[in-house]
KEDOMAR-202478 format. One record per residue (C-alpha): residue number from 1; residue in three letters; x, y, z. Coordinates in nm, 2 decimals. Each point is the difference from the previous one (the first is absolute). Example, Ala and Ser with C-alpha at 12.3 -4.5 7.8 and 13.67 -1.06 7.14 Angstrom:
+-----+---------+--------+--------+--------+
: num : residuo :      u :      v :      w :
+-----+---------+--------+--------+--------+
:   1 :     Ala :   1.23 :  -0.45 :   0.78 :
:   2 :     Ser :   0.14 :   0.34 :  -0.07 :
+-----+---------+--------+--------+--------+
This chain:
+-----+---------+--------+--------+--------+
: num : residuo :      u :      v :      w :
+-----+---------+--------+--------+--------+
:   1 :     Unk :  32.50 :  18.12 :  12.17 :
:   2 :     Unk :   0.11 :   0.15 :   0.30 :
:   3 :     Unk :   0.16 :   0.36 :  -0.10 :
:   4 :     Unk :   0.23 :   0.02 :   0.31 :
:   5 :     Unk :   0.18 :  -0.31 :  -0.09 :
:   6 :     Unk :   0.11 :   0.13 :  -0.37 :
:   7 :     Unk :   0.28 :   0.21 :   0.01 :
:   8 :     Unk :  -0.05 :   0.38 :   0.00 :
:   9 :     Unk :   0.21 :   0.05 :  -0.30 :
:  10 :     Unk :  -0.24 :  -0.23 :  -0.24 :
:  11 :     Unk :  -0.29 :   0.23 :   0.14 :
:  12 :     Unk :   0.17 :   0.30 :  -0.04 :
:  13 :     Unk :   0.08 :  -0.10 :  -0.41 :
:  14 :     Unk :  -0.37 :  -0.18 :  -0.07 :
:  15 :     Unk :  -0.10 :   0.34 :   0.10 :
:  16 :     Unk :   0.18 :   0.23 :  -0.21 :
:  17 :     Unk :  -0.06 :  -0.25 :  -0.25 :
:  18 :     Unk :  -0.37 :   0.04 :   0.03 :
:  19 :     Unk :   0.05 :   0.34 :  -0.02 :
:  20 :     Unk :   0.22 :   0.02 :  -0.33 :
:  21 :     Unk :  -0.22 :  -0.23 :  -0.13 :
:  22 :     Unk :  -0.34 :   0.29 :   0.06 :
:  23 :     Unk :   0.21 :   0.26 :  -0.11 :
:  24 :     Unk :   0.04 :  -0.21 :  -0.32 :
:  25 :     Unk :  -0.34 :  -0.06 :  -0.06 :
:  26 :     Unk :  -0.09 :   0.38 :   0.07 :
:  27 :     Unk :   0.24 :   0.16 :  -0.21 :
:  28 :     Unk :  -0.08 :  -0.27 :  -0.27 :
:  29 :     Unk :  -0.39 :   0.13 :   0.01 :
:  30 :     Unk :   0.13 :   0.36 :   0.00 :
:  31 :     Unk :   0.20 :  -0.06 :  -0.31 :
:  32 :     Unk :  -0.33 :  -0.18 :  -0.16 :
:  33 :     Unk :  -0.17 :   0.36 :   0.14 :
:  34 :     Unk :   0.22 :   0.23 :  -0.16 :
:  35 :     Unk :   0.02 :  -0.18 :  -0.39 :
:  36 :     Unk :  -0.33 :  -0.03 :  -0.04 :
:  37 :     Unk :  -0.01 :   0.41 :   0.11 :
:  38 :     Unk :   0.28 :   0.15 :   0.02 :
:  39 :     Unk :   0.26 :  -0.20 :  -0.22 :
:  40 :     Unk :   0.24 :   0.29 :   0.00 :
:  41 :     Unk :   0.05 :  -0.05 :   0.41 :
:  42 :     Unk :  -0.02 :  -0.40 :  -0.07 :
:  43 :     Unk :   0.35 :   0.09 :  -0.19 :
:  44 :     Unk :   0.15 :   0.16 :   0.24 :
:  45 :     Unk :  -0.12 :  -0.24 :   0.26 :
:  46 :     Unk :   0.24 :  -0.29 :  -0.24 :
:  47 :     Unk :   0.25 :   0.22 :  -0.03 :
:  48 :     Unk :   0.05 :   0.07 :   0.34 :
:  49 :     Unk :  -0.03 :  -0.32 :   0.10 :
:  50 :     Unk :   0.25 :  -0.08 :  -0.23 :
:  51 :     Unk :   0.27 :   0.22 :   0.10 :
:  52 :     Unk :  -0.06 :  -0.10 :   0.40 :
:  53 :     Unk :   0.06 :  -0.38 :  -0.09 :
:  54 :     Unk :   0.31 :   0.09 :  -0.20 :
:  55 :     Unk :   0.14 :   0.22 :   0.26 :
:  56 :     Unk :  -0.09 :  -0.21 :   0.26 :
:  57 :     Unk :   0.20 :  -0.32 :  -0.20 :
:  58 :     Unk :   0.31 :   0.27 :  -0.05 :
:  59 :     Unk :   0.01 :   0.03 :   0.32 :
:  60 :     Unk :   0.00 :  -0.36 :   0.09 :
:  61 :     Unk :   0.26 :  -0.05 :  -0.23 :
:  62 :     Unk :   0.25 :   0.27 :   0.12 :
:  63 :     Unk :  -0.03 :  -0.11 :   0.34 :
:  64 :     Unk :   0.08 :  -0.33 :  -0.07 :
:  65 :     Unk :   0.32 :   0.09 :  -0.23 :
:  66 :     Unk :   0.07 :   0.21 :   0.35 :
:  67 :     Unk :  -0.03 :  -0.24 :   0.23 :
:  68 :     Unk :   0.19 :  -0.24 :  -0.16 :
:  69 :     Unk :   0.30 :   0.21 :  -0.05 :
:  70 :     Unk :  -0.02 :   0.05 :   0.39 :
:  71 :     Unk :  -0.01 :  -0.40 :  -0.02 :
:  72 :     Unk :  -0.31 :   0.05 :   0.22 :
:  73 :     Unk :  -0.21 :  -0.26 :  -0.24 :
:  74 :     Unk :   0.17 :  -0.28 :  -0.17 :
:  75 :     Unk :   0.08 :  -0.01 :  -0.34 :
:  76 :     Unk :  -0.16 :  -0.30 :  -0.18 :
:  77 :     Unk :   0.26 :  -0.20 :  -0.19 :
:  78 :     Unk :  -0.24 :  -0.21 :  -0.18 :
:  79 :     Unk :  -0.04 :   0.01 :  -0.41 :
:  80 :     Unk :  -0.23 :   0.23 :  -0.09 :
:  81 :     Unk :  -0.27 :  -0.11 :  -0.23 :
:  82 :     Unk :  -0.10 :   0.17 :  -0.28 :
:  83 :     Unk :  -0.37 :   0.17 :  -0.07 :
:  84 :     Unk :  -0.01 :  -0.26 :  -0.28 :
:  85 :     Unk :   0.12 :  -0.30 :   0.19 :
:  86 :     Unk :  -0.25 :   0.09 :   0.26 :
:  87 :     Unk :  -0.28 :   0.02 :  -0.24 :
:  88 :     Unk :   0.12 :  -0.33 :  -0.19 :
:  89 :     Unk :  -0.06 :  -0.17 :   0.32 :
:  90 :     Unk :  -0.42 :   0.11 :   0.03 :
:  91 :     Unk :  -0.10 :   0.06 :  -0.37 :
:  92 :     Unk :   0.07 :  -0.25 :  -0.28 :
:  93 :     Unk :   0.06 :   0.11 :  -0.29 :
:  94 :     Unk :  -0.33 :  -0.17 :  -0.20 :
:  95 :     Unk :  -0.21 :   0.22 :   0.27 :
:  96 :     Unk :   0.20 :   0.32 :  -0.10 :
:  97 :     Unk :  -0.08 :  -0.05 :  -0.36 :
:  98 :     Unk :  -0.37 :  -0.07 :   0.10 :
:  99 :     Unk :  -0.01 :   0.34 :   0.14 :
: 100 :     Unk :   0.20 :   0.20 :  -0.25 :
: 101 :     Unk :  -0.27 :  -0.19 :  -0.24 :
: 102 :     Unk :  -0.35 :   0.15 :   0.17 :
: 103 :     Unk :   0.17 :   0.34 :   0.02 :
: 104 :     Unk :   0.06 :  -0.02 :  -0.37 :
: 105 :     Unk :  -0.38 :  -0.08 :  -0.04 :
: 106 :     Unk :  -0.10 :   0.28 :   0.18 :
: 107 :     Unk :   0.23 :   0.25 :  -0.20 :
: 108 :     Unk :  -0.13 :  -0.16 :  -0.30 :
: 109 :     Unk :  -0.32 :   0.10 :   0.08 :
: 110 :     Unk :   0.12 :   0.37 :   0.08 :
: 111 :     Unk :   0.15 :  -0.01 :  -0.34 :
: 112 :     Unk :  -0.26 :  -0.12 :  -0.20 :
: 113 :     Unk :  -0.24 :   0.26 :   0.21 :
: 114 :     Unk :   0.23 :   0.32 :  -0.13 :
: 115 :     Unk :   0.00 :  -0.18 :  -0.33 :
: 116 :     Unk :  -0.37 :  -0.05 :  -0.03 :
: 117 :     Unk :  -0.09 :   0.32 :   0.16 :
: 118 :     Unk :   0.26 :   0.16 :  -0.27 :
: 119 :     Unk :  -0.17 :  -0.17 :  -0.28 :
: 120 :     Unk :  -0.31 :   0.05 :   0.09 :
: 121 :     Unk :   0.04 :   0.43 :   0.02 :
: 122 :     Unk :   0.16 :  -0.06 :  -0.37 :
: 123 :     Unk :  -0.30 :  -0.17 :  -0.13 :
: 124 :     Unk :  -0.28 :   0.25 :   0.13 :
: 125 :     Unk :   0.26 :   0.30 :  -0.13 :
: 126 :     Unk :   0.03 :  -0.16 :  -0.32 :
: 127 :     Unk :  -0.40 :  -0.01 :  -0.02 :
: 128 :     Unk :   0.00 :   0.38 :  -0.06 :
: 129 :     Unk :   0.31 :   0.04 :  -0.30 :
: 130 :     Unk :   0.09 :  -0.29 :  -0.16 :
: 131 :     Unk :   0.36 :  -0.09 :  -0.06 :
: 132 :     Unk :   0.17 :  -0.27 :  -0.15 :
: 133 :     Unk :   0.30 :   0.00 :   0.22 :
: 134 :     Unk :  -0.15 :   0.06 :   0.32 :
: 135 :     Unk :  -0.26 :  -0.29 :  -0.11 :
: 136 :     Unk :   0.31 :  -0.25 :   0.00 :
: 137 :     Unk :   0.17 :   0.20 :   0.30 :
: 138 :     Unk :  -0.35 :  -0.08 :   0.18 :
: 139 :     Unk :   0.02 :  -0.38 :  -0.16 :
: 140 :     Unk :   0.36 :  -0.08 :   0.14 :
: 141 :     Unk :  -0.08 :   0.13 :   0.34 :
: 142 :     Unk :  -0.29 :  -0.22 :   0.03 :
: 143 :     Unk :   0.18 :  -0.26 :  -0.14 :
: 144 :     Unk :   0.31 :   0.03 :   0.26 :
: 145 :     Unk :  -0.31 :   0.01 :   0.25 :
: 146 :     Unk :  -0.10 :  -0.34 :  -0.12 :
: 147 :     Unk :   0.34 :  -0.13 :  -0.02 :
: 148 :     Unk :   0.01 :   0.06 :   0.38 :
: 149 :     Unk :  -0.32 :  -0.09 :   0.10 :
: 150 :     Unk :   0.08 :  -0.35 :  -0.17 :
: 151 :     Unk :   0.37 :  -0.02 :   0.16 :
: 152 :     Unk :  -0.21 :  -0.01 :   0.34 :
: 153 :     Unk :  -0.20 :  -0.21 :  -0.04 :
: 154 :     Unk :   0.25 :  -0.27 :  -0.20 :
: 155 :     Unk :   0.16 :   0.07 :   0.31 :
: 156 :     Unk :  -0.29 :  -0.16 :   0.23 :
: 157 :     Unk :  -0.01 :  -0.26 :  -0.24 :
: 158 :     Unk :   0.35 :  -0.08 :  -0.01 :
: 159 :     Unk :  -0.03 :   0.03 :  -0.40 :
: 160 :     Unk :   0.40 :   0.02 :   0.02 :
: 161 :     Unk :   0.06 :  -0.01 :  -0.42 :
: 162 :     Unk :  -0.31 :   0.27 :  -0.01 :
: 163 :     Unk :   0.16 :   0.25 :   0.22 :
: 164 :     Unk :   0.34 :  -0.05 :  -0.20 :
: 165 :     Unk :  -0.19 :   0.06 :  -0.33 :
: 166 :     Unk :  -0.24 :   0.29 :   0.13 :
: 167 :     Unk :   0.30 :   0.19 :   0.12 :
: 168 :     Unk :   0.22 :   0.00 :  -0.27 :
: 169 :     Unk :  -0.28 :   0.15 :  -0.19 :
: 170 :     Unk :  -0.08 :   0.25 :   0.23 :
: 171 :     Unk :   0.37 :   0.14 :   0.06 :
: 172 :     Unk :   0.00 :   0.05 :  -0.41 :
: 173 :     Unk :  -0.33 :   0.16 :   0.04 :
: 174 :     Unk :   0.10 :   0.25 :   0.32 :
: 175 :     Unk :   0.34 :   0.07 :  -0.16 :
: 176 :     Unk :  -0.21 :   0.13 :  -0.28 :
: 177 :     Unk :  -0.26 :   0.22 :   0.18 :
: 178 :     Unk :   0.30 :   0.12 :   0.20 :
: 179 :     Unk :   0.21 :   0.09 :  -0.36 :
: 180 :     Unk :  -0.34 :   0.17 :  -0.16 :
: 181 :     Unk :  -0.21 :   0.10 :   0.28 :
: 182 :     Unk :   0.20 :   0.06 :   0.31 :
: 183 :     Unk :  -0.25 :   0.22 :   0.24 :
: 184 :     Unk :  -0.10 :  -0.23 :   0.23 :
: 185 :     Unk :   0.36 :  -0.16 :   0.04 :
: 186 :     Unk :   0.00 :  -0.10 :   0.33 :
: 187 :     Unk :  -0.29 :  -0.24 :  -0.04 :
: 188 :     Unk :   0.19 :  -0.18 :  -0.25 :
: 189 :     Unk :   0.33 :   0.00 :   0.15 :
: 190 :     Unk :  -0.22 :  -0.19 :   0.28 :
: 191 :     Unk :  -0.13 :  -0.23 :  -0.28 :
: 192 :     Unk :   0.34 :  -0.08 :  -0.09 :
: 193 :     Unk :   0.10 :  -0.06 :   0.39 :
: 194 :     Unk :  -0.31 :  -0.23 :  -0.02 :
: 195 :     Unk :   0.12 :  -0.17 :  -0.27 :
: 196 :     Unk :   0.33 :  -0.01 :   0.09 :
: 197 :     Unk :  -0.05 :  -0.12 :   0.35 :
: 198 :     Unk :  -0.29 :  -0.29 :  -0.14 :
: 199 :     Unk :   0.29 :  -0.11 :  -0.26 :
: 200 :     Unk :   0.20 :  -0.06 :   0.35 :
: 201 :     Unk :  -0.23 :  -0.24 :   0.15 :
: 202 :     Unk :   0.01 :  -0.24 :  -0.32 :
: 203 :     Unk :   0.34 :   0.05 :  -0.09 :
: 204 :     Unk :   0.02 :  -0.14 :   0.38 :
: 205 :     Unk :  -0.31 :  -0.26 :  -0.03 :
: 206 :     Unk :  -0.19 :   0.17 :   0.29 :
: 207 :     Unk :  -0.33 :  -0.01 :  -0.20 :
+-----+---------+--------+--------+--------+
């Protein structure tokens, strides 16, 4: 194509967008650089970052409020939509649930790694004293870890009835641990938000 028929303006922004678009790609490799060596300065990089886009959208947004109180831009008159109309319009809401479902998975399987890994320290400890209540302590834990490990995969299967059943039994079972033996608390409040949130998606025939 011949350069001196396209207009200098179209020149003028394919090159800046070339530009932008280097810069991208070399600060991109330079935050790659700096967490893999230097993850404090990979921080700060985000961070940074971060600030300069919100100042830069502050700004954008007061000089718009300005120049349309100097009636410089014109105001639109049109109903605004709504971040949820908007979205309605792009995502359906089977796709949404499909999401929310493989994100549940993969917290499952962060909650039945803390369980296991919990479990797993009380059974070699229990090797050297024996106790009778940290024997059962070390049972239930292992059991909740079970009872999650068999939530995900009833969830892969679609074993809807399963889950239900497997749940209800493990809420009675963490509400116990957490009553008795409440030290590692936040792993089974996440149980419970596993449970909960797996109860959800039948009570909603998603699975």
């Amino acid at each position: 194509m011949d350069e001196k028929n396209i207009p200098k303006n179209f020149l003028k922004e394919r090159f800046w967008g070339k530009a932008f678009l280097y810069f991208e790609c070399a600060y991109v490799a330079l935050l790659l650089y700096y967490l893999l060596f230097n993850f404090a300065l990979f921080m700060h990089l985000l961070v940074g970052q971060f600030i300069i886009i919100l100042l830069y959208n502050i700004a954008g947004w007061i000089s718009g409020i300005y120049l349309r109180a100097k009636g410089k831009l014109p105001v639109d008159e049109r109903q605004k939509e709504t971040l949820r109309e908007k979205l309605s319009y792009r995502i359906s809401k089977k796709s949404l649930y499909r999401f929310f479902e493989i994100v549940l998975v993969f917290f499952g399987v962060g909650v039945a790694d803390f369980l296991f890994s919990q479990s797993y320290v009380y059974f070699t400890d229990n090797f050297k004293h024996y106790d009778v209540f940290h024997t059962l302590i070390n049972y239930a834990y292992f059991g909740d870890f079970l009872i999650v490990f068999g939530i995900i995969a009833a969830i892969l299967m679609g074993k809807r009835r399963v889950i239900i059943k497997m749940e209800i039994v493990g809420i009675v079972l963490t509400a116990i641990l957490i009553a008795t033996w409440p030290i590692h608390w936040v792993t089974l409040l996440l149980s419970i938000l596993f449970f909960g949130a797996s109860l959800f998606l039948c009570l909603n025939n998603q699975v």
